[in-house]
C-alpha positions as CSV (number, residue, x, y, z in Angstrom):
1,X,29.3,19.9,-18.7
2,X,32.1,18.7,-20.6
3,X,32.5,18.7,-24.5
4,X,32.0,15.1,-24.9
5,X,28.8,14.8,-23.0
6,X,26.0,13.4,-24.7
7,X,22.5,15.4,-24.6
8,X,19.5,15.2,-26.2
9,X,18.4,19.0,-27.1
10,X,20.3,22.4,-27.2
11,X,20.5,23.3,-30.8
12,X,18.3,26.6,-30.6
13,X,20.4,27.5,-27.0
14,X,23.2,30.0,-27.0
15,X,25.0,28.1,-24.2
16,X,24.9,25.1,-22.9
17,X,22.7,24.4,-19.8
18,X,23.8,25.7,-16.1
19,X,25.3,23.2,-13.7
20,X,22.4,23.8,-11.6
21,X,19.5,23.0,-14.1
22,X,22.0,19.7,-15.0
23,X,21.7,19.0,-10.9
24,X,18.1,19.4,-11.2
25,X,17.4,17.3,-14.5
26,X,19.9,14.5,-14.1
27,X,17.7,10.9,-13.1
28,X,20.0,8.9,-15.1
29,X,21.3,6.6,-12.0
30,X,17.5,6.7,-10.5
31,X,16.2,5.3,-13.4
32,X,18.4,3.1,-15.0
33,X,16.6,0.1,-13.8
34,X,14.4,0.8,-17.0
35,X,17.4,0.7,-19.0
36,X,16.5,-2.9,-20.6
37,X,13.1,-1.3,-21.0
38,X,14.6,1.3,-23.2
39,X,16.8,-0.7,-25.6
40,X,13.5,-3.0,-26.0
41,X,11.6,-0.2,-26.9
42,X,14.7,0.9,-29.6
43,X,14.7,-2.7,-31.0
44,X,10.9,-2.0,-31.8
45,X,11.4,1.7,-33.4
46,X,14.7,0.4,-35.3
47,X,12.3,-1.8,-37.0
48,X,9.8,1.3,-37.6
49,X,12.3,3.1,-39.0
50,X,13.6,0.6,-41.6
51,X,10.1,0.2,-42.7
52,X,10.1,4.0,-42.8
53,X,12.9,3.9,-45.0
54,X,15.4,5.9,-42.4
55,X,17.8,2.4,-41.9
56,X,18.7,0.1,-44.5
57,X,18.4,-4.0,-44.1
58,X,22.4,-3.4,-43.4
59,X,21.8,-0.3,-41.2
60,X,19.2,-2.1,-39.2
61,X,21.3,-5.3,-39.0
62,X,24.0,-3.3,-37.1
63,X,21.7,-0.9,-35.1
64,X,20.4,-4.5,-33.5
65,X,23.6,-5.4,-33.3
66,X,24.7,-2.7,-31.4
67,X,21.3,-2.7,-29.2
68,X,22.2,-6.3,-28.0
69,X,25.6,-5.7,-27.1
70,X,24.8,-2.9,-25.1
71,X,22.3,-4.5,-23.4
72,X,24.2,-7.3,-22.6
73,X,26.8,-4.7,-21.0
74,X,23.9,-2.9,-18.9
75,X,23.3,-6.3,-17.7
76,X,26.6,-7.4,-16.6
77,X,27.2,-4.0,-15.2
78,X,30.0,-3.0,-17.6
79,X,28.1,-0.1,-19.4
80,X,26.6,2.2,-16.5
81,X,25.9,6.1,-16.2
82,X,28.1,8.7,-15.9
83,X,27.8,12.0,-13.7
84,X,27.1,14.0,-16.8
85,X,24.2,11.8,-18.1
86,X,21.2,13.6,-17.8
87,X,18.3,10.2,-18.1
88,X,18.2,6.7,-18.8
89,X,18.0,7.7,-23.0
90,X,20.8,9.7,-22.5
91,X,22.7,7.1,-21.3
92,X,22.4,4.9,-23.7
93,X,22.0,6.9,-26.7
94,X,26.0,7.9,-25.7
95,X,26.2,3.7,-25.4
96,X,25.0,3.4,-29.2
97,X,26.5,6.3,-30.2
98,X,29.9,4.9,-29.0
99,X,29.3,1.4,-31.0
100,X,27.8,2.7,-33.9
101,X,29.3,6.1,-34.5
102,X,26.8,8.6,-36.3
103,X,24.3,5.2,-37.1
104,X,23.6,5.4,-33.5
105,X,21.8,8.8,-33.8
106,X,19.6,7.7,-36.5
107,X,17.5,6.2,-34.1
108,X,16.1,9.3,-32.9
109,X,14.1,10.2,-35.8
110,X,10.3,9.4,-35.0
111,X,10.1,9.1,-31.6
112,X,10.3,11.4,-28.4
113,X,11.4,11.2,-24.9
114,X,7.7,11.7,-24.1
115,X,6.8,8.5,-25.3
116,X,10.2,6.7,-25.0
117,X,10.0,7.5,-20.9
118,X,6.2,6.2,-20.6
119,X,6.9,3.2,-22.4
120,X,9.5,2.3,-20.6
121,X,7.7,2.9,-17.1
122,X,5.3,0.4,-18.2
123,X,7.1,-2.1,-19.5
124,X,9.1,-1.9,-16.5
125,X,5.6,-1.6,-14.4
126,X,4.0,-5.1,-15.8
127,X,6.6,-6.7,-15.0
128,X,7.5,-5.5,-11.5
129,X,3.7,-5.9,-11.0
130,X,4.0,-9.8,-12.2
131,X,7.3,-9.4,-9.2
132,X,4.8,-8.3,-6.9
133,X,2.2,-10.5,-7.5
134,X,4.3,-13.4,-6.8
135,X,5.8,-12.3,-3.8
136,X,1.9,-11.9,-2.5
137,X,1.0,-15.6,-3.5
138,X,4.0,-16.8,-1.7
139,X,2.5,-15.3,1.6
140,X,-0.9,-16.7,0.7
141,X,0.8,-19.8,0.4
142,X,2.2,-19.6,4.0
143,X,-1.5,-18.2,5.0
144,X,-3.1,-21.2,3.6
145,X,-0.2,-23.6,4.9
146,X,-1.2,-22.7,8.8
147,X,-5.3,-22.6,7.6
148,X,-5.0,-26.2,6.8
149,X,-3.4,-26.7,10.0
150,X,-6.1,-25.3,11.9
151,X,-9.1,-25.6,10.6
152,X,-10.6,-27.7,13.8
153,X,-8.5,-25.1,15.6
154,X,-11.7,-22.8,18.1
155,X,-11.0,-19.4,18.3
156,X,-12.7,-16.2,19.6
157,X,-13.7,-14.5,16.7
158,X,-14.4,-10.4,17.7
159,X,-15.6,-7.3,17.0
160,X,-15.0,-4.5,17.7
161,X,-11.9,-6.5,19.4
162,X,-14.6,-7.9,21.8
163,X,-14.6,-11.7,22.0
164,X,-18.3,-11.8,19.4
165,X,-18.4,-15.7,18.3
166,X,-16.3,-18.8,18.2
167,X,-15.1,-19.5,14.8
168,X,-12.0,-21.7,13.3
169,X,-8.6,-20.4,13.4
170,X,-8.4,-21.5,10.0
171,X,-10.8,-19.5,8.8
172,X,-9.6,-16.5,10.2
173,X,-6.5,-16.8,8.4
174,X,-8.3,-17.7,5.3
175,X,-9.8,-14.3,5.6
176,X,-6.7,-12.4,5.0
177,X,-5.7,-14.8,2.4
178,X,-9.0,-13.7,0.4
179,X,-8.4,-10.0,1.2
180,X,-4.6,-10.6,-0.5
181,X,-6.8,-12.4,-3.3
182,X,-8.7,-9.3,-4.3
183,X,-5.3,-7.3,-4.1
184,X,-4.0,-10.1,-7.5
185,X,-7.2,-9.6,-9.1
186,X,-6.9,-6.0,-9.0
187,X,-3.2,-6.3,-10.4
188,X,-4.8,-8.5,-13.1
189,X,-6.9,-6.1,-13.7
190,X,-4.1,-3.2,-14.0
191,X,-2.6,-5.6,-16.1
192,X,-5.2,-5.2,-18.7
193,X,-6.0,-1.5,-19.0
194,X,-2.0,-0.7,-19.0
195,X,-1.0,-3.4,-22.1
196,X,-1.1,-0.2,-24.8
197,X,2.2,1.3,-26.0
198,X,2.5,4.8,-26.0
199,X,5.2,4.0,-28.4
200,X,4.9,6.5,-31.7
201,X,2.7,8.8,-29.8
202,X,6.4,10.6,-30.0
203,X,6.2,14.4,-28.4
204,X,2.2,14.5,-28.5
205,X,1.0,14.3,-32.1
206,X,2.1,11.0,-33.3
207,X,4.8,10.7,-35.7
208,X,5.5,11.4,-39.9
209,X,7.7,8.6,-39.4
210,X,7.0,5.9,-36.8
211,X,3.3,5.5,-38.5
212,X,2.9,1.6,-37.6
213,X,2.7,1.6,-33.8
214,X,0.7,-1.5,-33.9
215,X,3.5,-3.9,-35.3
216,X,6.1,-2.1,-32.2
217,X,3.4,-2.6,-29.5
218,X,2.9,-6.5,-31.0
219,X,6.9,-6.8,-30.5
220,X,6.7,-5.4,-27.4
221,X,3.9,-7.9,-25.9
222,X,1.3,-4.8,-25.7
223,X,-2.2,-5.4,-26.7
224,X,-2.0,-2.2,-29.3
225,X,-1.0,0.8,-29.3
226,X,-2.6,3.6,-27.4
227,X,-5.6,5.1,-28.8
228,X,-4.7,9.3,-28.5
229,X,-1.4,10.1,-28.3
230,X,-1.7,12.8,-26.5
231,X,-3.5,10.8,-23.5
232,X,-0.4,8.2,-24.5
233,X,2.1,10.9,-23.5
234,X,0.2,12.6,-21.0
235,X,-1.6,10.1,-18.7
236,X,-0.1,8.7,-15.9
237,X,-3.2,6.7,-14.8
238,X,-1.2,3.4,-15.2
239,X,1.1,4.9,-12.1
240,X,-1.5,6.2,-10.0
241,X,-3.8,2.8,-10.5
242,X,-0.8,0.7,-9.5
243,X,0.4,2.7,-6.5
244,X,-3.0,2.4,-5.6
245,X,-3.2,-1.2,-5.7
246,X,0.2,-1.5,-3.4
247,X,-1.6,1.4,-1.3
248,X,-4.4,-1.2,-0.6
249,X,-1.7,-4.2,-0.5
250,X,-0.3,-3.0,2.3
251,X,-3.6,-1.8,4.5
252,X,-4.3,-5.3,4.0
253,X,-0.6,-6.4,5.1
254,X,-0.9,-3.6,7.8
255,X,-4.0,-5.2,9.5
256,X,-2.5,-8.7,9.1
257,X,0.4,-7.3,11.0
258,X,-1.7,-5.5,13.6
259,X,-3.3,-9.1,14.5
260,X,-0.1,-10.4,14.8
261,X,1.1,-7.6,17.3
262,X,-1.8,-8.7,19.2
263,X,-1.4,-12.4,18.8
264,X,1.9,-13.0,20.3
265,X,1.5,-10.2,23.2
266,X,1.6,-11.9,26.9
267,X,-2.1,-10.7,26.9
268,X,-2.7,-13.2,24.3
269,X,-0.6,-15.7,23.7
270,X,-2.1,-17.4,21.3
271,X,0.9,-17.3,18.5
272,X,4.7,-17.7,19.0
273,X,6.7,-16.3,16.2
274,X,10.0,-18.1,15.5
275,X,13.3,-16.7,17.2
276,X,14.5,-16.0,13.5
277,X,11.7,-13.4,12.8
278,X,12.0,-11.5,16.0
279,X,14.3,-8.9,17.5
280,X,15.1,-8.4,21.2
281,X,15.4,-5.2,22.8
282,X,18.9,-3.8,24.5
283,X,17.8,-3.1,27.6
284,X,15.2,-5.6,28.5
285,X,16.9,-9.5,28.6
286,X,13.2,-10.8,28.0
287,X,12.0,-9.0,25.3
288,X,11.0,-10.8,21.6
289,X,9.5,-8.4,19.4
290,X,7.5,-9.1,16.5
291,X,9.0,-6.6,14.3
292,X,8.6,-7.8,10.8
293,X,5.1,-7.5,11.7
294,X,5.2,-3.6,13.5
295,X,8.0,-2.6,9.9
296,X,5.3,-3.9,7.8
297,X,2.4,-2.3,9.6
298,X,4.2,1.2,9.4
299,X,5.0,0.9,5.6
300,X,1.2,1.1,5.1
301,X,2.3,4.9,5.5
302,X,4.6,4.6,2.6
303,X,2.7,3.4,-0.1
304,X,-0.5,5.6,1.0
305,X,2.1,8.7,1.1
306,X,3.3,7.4,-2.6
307,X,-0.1,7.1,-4.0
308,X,-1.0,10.8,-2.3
309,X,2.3,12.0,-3.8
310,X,1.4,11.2,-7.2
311,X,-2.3,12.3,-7.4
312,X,-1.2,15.7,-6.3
313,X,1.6,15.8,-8.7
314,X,-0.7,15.3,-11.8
315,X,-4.1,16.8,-10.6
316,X,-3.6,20.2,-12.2
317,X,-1.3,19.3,-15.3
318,X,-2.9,20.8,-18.8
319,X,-2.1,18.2,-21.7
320,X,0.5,17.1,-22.7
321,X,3.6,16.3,-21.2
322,X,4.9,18.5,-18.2
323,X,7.9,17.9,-16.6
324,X,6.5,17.0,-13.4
325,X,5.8,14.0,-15.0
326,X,9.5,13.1,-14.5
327,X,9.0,12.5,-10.5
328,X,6.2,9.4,-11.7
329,X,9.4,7.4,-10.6
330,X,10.0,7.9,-7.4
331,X,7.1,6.8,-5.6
332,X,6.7,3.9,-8.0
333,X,10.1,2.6,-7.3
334,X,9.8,3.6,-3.6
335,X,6.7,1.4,-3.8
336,X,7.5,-1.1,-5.5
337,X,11.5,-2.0,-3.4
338,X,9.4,-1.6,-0.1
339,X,6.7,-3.9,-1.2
340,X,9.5,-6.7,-2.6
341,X,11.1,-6.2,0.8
342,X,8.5,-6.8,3.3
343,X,6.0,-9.7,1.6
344,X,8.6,-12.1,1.6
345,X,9.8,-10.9,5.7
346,X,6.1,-11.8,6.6
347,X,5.7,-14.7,4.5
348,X,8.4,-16.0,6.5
349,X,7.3,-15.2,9.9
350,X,3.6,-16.8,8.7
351,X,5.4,-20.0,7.6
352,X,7.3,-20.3,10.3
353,X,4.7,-19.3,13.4
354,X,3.4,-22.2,16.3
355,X,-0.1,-21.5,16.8
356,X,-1.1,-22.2,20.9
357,X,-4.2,-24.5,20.0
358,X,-5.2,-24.9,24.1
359,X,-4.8,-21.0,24.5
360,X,-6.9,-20.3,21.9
361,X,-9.5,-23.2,23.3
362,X,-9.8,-22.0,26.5
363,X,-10.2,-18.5,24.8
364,X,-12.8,-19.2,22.6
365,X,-16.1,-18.7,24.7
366,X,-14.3,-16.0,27.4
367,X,-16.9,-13.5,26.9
368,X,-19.9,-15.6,26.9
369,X,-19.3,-16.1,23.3
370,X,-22.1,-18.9,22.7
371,X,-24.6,-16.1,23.8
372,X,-25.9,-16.0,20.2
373,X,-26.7,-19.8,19.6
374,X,-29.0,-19.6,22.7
375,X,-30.7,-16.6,21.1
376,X,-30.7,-18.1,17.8
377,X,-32.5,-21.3,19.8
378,X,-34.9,-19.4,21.4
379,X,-35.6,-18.0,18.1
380,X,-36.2,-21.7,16.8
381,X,-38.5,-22.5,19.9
382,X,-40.7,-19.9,18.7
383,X,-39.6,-17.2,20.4
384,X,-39.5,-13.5,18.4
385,X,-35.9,-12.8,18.2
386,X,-36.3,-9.3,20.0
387,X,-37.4,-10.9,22.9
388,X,-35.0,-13.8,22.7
389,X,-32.2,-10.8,22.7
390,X,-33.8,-9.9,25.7
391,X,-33.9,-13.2,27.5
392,X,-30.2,-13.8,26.4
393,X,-28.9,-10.2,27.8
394,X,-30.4,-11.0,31.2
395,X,-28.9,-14.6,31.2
396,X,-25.6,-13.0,30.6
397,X,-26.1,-10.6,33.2
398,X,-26.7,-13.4,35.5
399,X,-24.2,-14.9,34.8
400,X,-21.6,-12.0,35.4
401,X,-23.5,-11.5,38.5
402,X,-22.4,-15.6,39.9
403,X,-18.9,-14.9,38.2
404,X,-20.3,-18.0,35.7
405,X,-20.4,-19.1,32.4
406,X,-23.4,-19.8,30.4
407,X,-23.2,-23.5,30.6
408,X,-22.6,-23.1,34.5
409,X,-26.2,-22.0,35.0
410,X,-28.9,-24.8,37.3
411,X,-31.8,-25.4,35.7
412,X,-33.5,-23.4,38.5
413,X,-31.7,-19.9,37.5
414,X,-32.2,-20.9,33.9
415,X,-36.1,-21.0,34.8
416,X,-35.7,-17.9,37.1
417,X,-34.5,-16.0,34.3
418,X,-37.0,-16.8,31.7
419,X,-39.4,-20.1,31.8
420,X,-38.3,-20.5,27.7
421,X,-34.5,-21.5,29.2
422,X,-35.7,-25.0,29.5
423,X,-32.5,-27.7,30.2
424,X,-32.3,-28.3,26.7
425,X,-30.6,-25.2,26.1
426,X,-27.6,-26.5,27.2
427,X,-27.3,-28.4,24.2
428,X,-26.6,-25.2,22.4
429,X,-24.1,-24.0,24.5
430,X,-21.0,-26.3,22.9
431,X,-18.4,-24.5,20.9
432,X,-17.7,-27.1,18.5
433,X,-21.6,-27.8,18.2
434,X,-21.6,-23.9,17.3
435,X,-18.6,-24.1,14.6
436,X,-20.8,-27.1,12.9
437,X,-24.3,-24.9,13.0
438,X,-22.4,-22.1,11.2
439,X,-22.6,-24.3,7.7
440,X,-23.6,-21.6,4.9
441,X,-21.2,-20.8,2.2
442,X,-18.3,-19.0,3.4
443,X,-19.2,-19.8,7.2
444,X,-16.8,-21.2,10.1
445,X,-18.0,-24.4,9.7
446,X,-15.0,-26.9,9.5
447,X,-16.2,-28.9,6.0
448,X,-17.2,-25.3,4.9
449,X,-13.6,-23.9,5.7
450,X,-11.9,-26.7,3.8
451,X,-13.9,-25.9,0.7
452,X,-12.5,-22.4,1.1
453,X,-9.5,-23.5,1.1
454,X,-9.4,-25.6,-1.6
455,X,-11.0,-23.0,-3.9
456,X,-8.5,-20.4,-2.7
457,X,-5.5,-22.9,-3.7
458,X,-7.1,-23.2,-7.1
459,X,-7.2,-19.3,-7.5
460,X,-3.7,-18.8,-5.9
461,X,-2.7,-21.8,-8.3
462,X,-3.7,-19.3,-11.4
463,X,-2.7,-16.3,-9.9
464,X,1.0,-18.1,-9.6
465,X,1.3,-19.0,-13.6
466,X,0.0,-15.3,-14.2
467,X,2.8,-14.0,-12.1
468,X,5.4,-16.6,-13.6
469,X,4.1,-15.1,-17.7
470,X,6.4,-13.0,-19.3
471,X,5.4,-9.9,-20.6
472,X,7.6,-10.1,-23.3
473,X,10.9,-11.5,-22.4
474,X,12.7,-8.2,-21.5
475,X,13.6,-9.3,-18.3
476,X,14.9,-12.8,-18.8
């Protein structure tokens, strides 16, 4: 380390620290997307400690100053890290230091890199969350865009990826659009517990000198300040709870990607993805694979991994601060770059997808799908379901038997199977006559699926200003 290297400790060491604890410590490059987090957070403290009575009006004037101009420099990329910096507040402590000559360490009293570090992370958090969130409504948008498309669009609906019930295409996609729906109100929710600045928690104890926290969490567009200071310094719960939330993000955006695999396979057939979303393969001239969809469905493994990461790192950690607190980082911003790539790739590949309406016709009662609405008529003939089960299971086995479909059957098998299978059945066995029947709240029926929509556009609507608010203007 060289002479004129900035650091933040050493006065009680005989020697300075060994190159390889430096190669160890040094996260100043990893972290210094928090950088404008940091300067933020020293506006707020410069005005703590002028009300403290450490800066002048004139002192704090050119602290600010300073703080601007530097951050306008970490902006434009002409103030950066060096090799020798060992974190982000290194950095730019050397960046005041250099614009304000011995001023610029003034702005140490009060406060610690304990709580400096956390409230940075979630400053920078709320608002990559807010990045996150929109990214999300933009693929609920493209979700929604093909749903109105296909709301009179039959489809076999399955289960246990056995053709079960024909239901509207629309619907189906409005499914995963309500599963993504749950992920913003969860990041809402985040949102709300993590608005507390650590700020003036300083190491663990609070400060003698940064004894208004409120009026820097106020500045800093937090609710308050946190309520312990040692839980301020030491909890990373606003880490885990967010990974989490991406963890569950991308499960969802996995199984959405598994149906898509499935989808536009020869087997199916019933999607084609559009040539600018696909990859060929270099061997085989026919191949066009879908793989946004297979990336996406493997980074389910990433953000699972992250979130397992960071449990395992803190499960064991006495209060307060611990140093393996300083890897809360890297699965965040692992996270939160792979999330930010891959919602926008498969928002793309939704918007832009053909949907094979006569595949997905002929599809829709394959499997002797209607086999429920004749129980369910048998049922309303007066007929104890149980044994209406029963009736049904032997018509289907009849049927297999002929190589027929339900609506195939003469009215003399009909009676040879059960004397209840009058002709009228038949009037049951139409799939759009099925979609219709199916008219409860938050059924396949058409009129029912439009409603759906419309209410999820009124929620993605709010989730879409919530994502546009600024936490507090940091980011610009």
């Amino acid at each position: 380390m060289s002479q004129e290297a900035t650091i933040l400790w050493g006065g009680r060491f005989k020697t300075g620290p060994s190159p390889e604890l430096m190669r160890l410590s040094i996260s100043a490059r990893a972290e210094w997307r928090q950088a404008i987090y940091d300067l933020a957070g020293s506006r707020a403290h410069a005005r703590e400690l002028q009300r403290a009575g450490i800066l002048t009006e004139a002192e704090l004037d050119l602290t600010l100053k300073a703080i601007d101009a530097l951050d306008a420099d970490v902006r434009s990329g002409a103030f950066a890290p060096n090799d020798e910096d060992e974190d982000v507040h290194t950095t730019l402590e050397r960046g005041l230091l250099d614009r304000l000559g011995a001023l610029g360490g003034k702005l140490r009293a009060g406060r610690s890199r304990n709580d400096q570090a956390v409230t940075d992370l979630r400053l920078y958090l709320r608002d990559a969350a807010r990045e996150i969130a929109a990214a999300v409504v933009n693929l609920q948008r493209a979700l929604l865009l093909q749903a109105r498309e296909h709301v009179e669009t039959i489809a076999p609906g399955f289960t246990h990826l056995q053709p079960a019930q024909p239901i509207s295409f629309g619907h189906h996609l409005a499914a995963h659009v309500q599963a993504l729906a749950r992920d913003l109100d969860r990041l809402q929710d985040w949102d709300r517990r993590t608005a507390y600045s650590p700020l003036g928690a300083a190491a663990l104890a609070g400060s003698t000198i940064a004894v208004n926290p409120e009026l820097s969490a106020r500045e800093l567009g937090f609710t308050g300040p946190c309520a312990n200071s040692m839980d301020a310094v030491g909890d990373r719960d606003h880490v885990a709870e967010l990974l989490f939330v991406c963890a569950l993000t991308g499960i969802h955006l996995s199984r959405l990607s598994e149906e898509i695999c499935l989808w536009t396979s020869r087997q199916f057939r019933w999607v084609e993805l559009d040539d600018g979303y696909c990859t060929g393969s270099s061997i085989m001239p026919q191949k066009k694979n879908s793989d946004i969809a297979e990336l996406t469905r493997g980074a389910a493994g990433i953000f699972i991994g992250n979130l397992t990461s960071l449990l395992i790192q803190v499960k064991g950690l006495p209060l307060t601060y611990n140093r393996d607190l300083s890897y809360d980082k890297h699965e965040m911003f692992d996270t939160i770059d792979t999330m930010l790539i891959h919602l926008p790739a498969m928002a793309g590949m939704i918007a832009t997808m053909r949907v094979n309406r006569e595949v997905l016709a002929a599809s829709a009662t394959e499997g002797f799908t209607l086999a429920t609405d004749v129980a369910d008529w048998l049922s309303r003939q007066g007929v104890p379901f149980r044994a209406a089960h029963e009736i049904v299971g032997r018509m289907v086995q009849r049927c297999e038997d002929l190589g027929v479909d339900l609506n195939d059957l003469t009215d003399a098998q009909l009676a040879g199977i059960d004397p209840h299978l009058t002709p009228e059945v038949r009037a049951v066995v139409d799939v759009r006559q099925a979609l219709q029947a199916r008219c409860g709240i938050g059924a396949t029926a058409p009129f029912r699926v439009r409603e759906q929509l419309s209410e999820l556009e009124n929620r993605i609507a709010g989730f879409s200003a919530w994502a546009r608010s600024q936490v507090n203007g940091i980011k610009g």
